[in-house]
C-alpha positions in Angstrom: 100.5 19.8 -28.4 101.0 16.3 -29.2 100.6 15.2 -25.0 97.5 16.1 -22.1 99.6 15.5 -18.9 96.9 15.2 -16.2 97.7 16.0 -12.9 96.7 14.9 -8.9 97.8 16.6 -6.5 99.5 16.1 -3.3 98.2 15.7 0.6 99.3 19.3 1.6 98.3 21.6 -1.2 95.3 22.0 -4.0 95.1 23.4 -7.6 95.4 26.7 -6.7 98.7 26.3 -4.9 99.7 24.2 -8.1 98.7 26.4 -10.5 102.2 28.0 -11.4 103.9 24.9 -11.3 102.0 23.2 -13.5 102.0 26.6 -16.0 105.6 26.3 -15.9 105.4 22.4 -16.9 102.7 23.1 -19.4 105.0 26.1 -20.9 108.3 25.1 -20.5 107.1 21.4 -22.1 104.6 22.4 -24.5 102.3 20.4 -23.3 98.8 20.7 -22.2 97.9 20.5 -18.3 95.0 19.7 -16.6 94.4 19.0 -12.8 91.2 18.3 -10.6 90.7 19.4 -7.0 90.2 16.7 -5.2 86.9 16.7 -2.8 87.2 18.4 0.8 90.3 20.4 -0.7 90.5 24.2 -1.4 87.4 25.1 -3.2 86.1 21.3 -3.8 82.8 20.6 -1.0 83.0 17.2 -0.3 84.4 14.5 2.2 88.2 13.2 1.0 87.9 9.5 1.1 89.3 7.3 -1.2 86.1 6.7 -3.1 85.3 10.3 -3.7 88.7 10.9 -4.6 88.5 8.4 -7.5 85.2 9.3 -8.3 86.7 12.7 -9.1 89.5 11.1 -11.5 86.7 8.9 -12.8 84.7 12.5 -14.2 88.0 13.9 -15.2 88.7 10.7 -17.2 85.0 10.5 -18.6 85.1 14.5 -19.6 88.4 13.9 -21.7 87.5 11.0 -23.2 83.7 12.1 -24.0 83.6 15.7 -24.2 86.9 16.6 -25.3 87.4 13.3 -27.8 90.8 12.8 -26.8 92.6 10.0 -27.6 93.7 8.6 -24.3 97.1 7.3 -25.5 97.8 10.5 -25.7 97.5 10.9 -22.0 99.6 11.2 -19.5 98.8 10.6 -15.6 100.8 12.3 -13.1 100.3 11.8 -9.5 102.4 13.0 -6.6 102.6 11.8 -3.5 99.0 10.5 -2.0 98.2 12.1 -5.9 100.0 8.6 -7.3 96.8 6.1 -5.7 94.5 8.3 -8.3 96.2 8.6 -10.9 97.3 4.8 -11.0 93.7 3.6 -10.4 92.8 6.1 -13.3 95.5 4.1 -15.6 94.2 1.2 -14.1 90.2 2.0 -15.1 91.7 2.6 -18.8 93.8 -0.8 -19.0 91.1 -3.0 -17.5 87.5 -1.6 -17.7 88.0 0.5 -20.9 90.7 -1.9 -23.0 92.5 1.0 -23.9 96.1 1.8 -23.6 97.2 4.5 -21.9 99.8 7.2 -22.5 101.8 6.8 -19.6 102.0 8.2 -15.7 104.2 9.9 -13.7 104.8 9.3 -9.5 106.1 11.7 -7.9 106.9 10.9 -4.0 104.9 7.9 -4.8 104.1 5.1 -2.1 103.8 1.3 -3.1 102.1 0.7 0.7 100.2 2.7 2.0 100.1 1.3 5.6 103.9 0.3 5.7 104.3 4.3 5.0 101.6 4.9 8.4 104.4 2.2 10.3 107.7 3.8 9.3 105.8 7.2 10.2 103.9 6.5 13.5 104.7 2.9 14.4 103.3 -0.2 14.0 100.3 0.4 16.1 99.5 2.9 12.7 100.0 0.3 10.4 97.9 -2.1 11.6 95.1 0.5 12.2 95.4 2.9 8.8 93.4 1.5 5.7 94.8 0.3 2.9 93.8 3.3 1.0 94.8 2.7 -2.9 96.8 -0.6 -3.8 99.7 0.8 -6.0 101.6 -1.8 -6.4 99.3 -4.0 -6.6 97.5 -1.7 -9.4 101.1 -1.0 -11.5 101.5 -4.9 -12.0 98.8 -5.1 -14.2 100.0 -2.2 -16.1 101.6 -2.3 -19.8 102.5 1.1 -20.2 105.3 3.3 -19.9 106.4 4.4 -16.0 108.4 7.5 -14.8 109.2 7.4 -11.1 110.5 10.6 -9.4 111.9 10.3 -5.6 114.4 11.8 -3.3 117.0 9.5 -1.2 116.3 11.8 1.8 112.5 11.8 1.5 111.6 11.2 5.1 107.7 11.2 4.8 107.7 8.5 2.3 110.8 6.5 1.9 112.7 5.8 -1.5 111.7 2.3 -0.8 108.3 2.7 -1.9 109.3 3.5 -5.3 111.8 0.7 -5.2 109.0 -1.7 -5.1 107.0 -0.1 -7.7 109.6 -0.2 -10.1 109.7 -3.6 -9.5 106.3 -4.0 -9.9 107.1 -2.2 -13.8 106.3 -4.5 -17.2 107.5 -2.3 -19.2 110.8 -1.2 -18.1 112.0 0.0 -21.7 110.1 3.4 -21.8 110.2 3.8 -18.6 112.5 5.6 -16.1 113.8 5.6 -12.6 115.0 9.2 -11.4 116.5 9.6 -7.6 117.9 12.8 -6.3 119.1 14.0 -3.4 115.9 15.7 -2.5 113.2 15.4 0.4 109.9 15.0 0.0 108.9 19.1 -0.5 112.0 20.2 -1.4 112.6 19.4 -5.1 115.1 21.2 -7.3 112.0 21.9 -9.9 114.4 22.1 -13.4 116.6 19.6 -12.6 114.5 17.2 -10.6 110.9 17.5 -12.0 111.0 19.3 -15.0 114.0 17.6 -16.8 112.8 14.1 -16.0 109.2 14.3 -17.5 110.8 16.2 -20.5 112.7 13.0 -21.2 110.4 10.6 -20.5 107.2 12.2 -22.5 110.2 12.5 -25.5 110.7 8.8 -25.0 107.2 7.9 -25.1 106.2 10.6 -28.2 109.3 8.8 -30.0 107.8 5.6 -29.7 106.4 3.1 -32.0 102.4 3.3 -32.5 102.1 6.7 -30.7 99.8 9.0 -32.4 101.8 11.1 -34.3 99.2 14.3 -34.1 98.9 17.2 -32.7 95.9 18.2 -31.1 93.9 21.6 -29.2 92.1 21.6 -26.5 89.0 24.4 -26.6 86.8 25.1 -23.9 84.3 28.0 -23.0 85.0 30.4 -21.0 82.4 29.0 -18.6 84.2 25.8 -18.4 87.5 27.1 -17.5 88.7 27.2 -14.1 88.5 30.4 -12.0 91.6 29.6 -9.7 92.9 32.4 -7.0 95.7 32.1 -5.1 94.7 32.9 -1.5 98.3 32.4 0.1 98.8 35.7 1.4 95.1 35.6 3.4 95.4 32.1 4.9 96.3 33.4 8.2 93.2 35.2 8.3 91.0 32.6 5.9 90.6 29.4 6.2 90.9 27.8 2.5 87.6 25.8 3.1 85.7 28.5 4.0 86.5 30.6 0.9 83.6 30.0 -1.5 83.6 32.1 -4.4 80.4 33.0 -4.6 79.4 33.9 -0.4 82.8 36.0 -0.7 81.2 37.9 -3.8 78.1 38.0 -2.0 79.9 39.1 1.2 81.5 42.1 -0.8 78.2 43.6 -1.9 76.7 43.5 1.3 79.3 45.2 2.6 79.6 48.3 -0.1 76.2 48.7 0.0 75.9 49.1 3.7 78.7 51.6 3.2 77.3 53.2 0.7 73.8 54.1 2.5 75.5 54.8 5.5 77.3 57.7 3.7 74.5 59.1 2.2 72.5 58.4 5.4 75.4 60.9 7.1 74.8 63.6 4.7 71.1 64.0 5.1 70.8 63.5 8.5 72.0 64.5 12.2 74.6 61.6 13.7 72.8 59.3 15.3 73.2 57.8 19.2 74.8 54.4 19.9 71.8 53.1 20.6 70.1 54.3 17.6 73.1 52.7 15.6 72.8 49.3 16.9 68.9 49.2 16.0 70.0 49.9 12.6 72.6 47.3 12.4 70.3 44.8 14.1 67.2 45.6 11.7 69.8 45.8 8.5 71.2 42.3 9.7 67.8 40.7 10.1 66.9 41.7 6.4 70.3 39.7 5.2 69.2 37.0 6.8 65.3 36.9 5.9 66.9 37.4 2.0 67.1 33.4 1.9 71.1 33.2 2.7 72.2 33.6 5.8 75.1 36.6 5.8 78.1 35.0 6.8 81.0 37.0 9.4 83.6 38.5 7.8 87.0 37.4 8.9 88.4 37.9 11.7 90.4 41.2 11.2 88.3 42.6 8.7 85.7 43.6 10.9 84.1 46.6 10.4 85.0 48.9 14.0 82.2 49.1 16.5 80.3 52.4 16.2 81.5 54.7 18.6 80.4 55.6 22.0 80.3 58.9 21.9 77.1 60.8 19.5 79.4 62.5 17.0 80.2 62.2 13.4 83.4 59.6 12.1 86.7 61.2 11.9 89.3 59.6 9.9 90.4 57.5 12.7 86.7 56.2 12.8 86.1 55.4 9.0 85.2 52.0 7.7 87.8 49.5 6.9 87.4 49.1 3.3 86.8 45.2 1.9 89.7 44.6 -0.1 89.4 43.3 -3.7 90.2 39.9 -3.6 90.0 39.2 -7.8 93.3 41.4 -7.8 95.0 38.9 -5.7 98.5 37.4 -7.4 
C-alpha cells in the first residue's frame, strides 16, 4: 500500500470499539491502518491529560519512523473529534521539530477552540474555566500540507463552525478538501460521509507531484500485534477499565481449577456441612492472595452461587455457573 493512515480516536470510544471501522477503511481503501489507545481508555493504564495523550502520538510517531523506516510523507494523520488536537500536534512535531513534510491529516468532528466548544456546550462560566487543551488552529497555521476536513451541519456537540475556522487557518488549500453533510456528530453515513471523502482526498494527494511513488509493507511479530477484543456485549456487567487481559486470564484459571478439585473432591468424599464449606473457601482464598496477586471479584453476575444450606450433594439447580470464554467474543 502506497499510504499508513494513522488514526486517534474520539472522546467516547477506544480501539477496540474502532476496530471494524478502521478494517473497513483499511480494506475498502487499500490502505494500511494503525491507531493507538490513548492513556486511561479501554485497555491503556494511565491518566488522560493532554500531555500523556501526546506523549502516546509522540511513541506512535517515533515507532514508525524508527522501527518500521517509514517514510513519513507517506503518512497520513487522522484524528476525530478530541482525536484532531493529537493528531495535529503529531503533524505539527513533524513540520517543526523533525523538518519533515508530512503526508497529510484528516479531522473528523474537529474543534478549532477548544474552550469556545466548553461555552456553546455549558456556558460561558465553562469557557472561561476549561483549559485550553490543544491549539488547533493555532497548530494548522503553521502547517504546509494537504487538509481534509469532515463535519456535519447538525453536529450539535461541536459546531460546523469549528471547522470553518480551520479551514481558514489552511495554506494549502489546493490538495485539500472541505466536506459538510447533513450529519451529527455520531451519526455519520460511513460510505458516503467518511469513506468516500478520504478515498478522494488520499487519491489527490498519491496523484501529486513529489509523492513517493512506492509501495511499501508493513511486518510485524506476532508479539507486536495488537490483541484487541470487543467487550460490547459485557459492558453492563464490566467496566472497560477494569478489563485487563492478563487478571481476566488469571481470573479464569483460578476459577476452573477450583472447579475442578471441587469435583473430584465430591467423588471421593462425603458432602460436606456449610460450615465446613466456608473454611474451605476461606483457606482456598487466603492461598490466592498469599500467591503474590491479590485474586480480584468476579463480576457482579458471574458469581459463583453460595453453597447451600442444607448438607447434601449439588443437584443441577445447584451446579456452578461456568466462566464463559471470553477469547470467543465477536
Amino acid at each position: 500500500a502506497p499510504v499508513l493512515l494513522v488514526h486517534a480516536h474520539s472522546n467516547g470510544c477506544d480501539i477496540g470499539d474502532m476496530r471494524q471501522t478502521l478494517q473497513s477503511i483499511s480494506e475498502s481503501l487499500k490502505v494500511h491502518v494503525m491507531s493507538f489507545e490513548f492513556p486511561g481508555y479501554g485497555l491503556h493504564l494511565g491518566n488522560a491529560n493532554m500531555r500523556a495523550i501526546d506523549d502516546a502520538a509522540a511513541a506512535v510517531l517515533n515507532y514508525i519512523s524508527n522501527e518500521l523506516k517509514i517514510n513519513l510523507s507517506q503518512v497520513v494523520w487522522y484524528g476525530r473529534s478530541i482525536g484532531s488536537g493529537p493528531a495535529l500536534r503529531a503533524v505539527h512535531r513533524i513540520t517543526q521539530e523533525l523538518k519533515q513534510k508530512p503526508g497529510g491529516v484528516v479531522l473528523q468532528c474537529g474543534f478549532a477552540n477548544f474552550p469556545e466548544v466548553a461555552g456553546h456546550l455549558f456556558g460561558r462560566l465553562a469557557k472561561r474555566l476549561v483549559s485550553r487543551l490543544w491549539p488547533n488552529e493555532a497548530m494548522l497555521k503553521e502547517l504546509n500540507c494537504p487538509v481534509l476536513l469532515i463535519h456535519g451541519r447538525n453536529d450539535t456537540m461541536i459546531p460546523i463552525n469549528q471547522s470553518e475556522k480551520l479551514w481558514e487557518a489552511v495554506a494549502q488549500k489546493d490538495l485539500s478538501h472541505f466536506h459538510t453533510c447533513d450529519c451529527g456528530h455520531n451519526d455519520f453515513n460511513f460510505r458516503r460521509c467518511t469513506l468516500r471523502p478520504i478515498y478522494d482526498f488520499l487519491l489527490g494527494v498519491i496523484s501529486s507531484q513529489g509523492f513517493p511513488a512506492t509501495n511499501f509493507q508493513i511486518d510485524l511479530e506476532a508479539s507486536r500485534r495488537a490483541l484487541v477484543r470487543h467487550i460490547g456485549p459485557l459492558r453492563t456487567r464490566i467496566p472497560v477499565y477494569s478489563f485487563r487481559r492478563p487478571e481476566l486470564e488469571d481470573w479464569l484459571l483460578r476459577i476452573g481449577a477450583q472447579g475442578d478439585g471441587q469435583k473430584a473432591s465430591n467423588l471421593d468424599k462425603s458432602p460436606r456441612t456449610n460450615e465446613e464449606q466456608v473454611k474451605r473457601e476461606d483457606t482456598n482464598a487466603t492461598k490466592g492472595a498469599m500467591e503474590g496477586r491479590e485474586l480480584k471479584s468476579p463480576p457482579s453476575g458471574l458469581q459463583s452461587p453460595p453453597p447451600s444450606k442444607r448438607g447434601r450433594s449439588k443437584s443441577k439447580a445447584d451446579a456452578e455457573v461456568v466462566a464463559p470464554d471470553y477469547t470467543l467474543l465477536p
